[in-house]
Every structure is written in C-alpha cells, then in structure tokens.
C-alpha positions in Angstrom: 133.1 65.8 134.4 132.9 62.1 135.3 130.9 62.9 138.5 129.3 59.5 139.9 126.0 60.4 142.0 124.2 57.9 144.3 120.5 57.5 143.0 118.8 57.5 146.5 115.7 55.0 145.8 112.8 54.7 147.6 112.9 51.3 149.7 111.0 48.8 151.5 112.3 47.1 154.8 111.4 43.2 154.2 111.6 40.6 157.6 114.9 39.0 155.0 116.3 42.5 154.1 115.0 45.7 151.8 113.4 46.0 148.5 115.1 49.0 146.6 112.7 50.3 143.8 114.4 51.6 141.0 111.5 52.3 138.8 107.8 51.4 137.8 105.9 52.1 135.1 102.4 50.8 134.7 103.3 47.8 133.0 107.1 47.0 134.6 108.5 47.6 137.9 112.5 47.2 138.4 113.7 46.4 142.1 116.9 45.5 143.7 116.2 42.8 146.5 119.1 42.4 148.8 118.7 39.2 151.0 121.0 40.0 154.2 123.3 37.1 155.5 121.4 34.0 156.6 117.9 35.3 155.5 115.2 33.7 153.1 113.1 34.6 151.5 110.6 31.9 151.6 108.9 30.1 148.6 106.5 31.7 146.9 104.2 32.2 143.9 102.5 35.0 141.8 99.0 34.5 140.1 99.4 37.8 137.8 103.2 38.8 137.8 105.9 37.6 135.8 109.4 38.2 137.1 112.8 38.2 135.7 116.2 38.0 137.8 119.7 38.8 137.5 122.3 37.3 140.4 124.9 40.3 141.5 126.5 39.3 144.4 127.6 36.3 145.5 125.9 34.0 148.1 122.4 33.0 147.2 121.3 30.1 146.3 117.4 29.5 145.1 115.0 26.8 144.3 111.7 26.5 142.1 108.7 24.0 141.7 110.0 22.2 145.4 112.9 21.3 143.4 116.0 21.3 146.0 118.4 24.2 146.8 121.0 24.9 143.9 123.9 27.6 144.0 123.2 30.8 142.0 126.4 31.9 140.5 127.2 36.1 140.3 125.3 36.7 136.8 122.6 34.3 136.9 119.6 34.8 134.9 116.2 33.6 136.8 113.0 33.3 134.5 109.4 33.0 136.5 106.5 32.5 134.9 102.8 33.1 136.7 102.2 30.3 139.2 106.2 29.2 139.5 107.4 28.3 142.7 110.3 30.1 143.9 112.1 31.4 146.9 115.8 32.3 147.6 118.4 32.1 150.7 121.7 34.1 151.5 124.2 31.8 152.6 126.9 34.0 152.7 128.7 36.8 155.6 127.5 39.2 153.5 124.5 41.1 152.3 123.5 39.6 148.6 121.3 41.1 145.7 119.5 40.4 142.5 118.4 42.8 140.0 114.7 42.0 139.7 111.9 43.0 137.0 108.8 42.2 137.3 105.3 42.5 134.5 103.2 44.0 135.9 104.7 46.0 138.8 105.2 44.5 142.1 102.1 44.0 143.9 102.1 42.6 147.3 98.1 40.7 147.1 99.9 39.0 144.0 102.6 37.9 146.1 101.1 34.0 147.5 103.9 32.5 150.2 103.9 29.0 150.8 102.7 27.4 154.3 105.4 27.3 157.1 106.4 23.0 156.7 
C-alpha cells in the first residue's frame, strides 16, 4: 500500500548531539550520528574498531591524523582504520548526520579522545 513507517531506534544522547543505533550484530554495528549546529565531536581514536562513514547532510566538516579541517561534501565517504585520528564539527544552522558503521560494534572503552589543547 506504499505505507512509510518511522523505525523508532534506540538512541544515545552525546554532549555534541545523539547516536541513533540502527543495528548491531556481533561483528558490525550501524549508527546514525547527528552533530547539532556548532558542536564537535572532538578528535579521537579506536585501538580495536574500524569505522566507515557516509556524509548526509550538509554542514560538517572533519579532519584526520592533525591534518587541518576540510569540508565534507553531502555523500562523502570516510574510511578509518584502527589508530586513525579523527574528529568532526557541524558548522552549519542545522542539525547534520553521517551514516556510520563500525567492525566490531561500537564500544565506548575503544573509543580513546584526544587531550583538551
């Protein structure tokens, strides 16, 4: 009948915004991370977890491996490898997402942030 339904995810509130999880499995987990407008989410590493990331709003812009700022176009594709610097920022009026999946599932010991400078 064409009927759209919301899937109502479980979420996380995060100090930058909220953490929808989609799914997990034991050896993926699939997240939507939505940065609200003039948040960061600071640089950061992973010692087990390998992530990939797809841009779907406009807004953020990321960095990797102290490597400055760059704009992150709607439809950008974000590779991070174990022990990969990384962090993004919302730039924008409006809330901003990526598609996020990470091997193995999300765990937050594995997630390392960087010092305060």
């Amino acid at each position: 009948s064409g009927t759209v339904v919301d899937q109502a995810w479980q979420h996380e509130e995060k100090p930058w915004g909220r953490v929808d999880i989609v799914a997990e499995t034991r050896r993926i987990g699939i997240y939507r991370l939505t940065l609200q407008p003039s948040f960061e989410l600071p640089t950061h590493h992973h010692q087990q977890m390998r992530e990939a990331e797809l841009v779907l709003e406009p807004g953020l812009e990321g960095w990797k491996d102290g490597l400055p700022p760059q704009a992150l176009p709607i439809s950008t594709v974000l590779e991070w490898r174990k022990e990969q610097r990384h962090g993004y920022r919302n730039i924008s009026d409006s809330p901003a997402s990526l598609l996020c999946i990470d091997s193995p599932p999300f765990d937050p010991k594995d997630e390392i942030l960087e010092a305060a400078l």
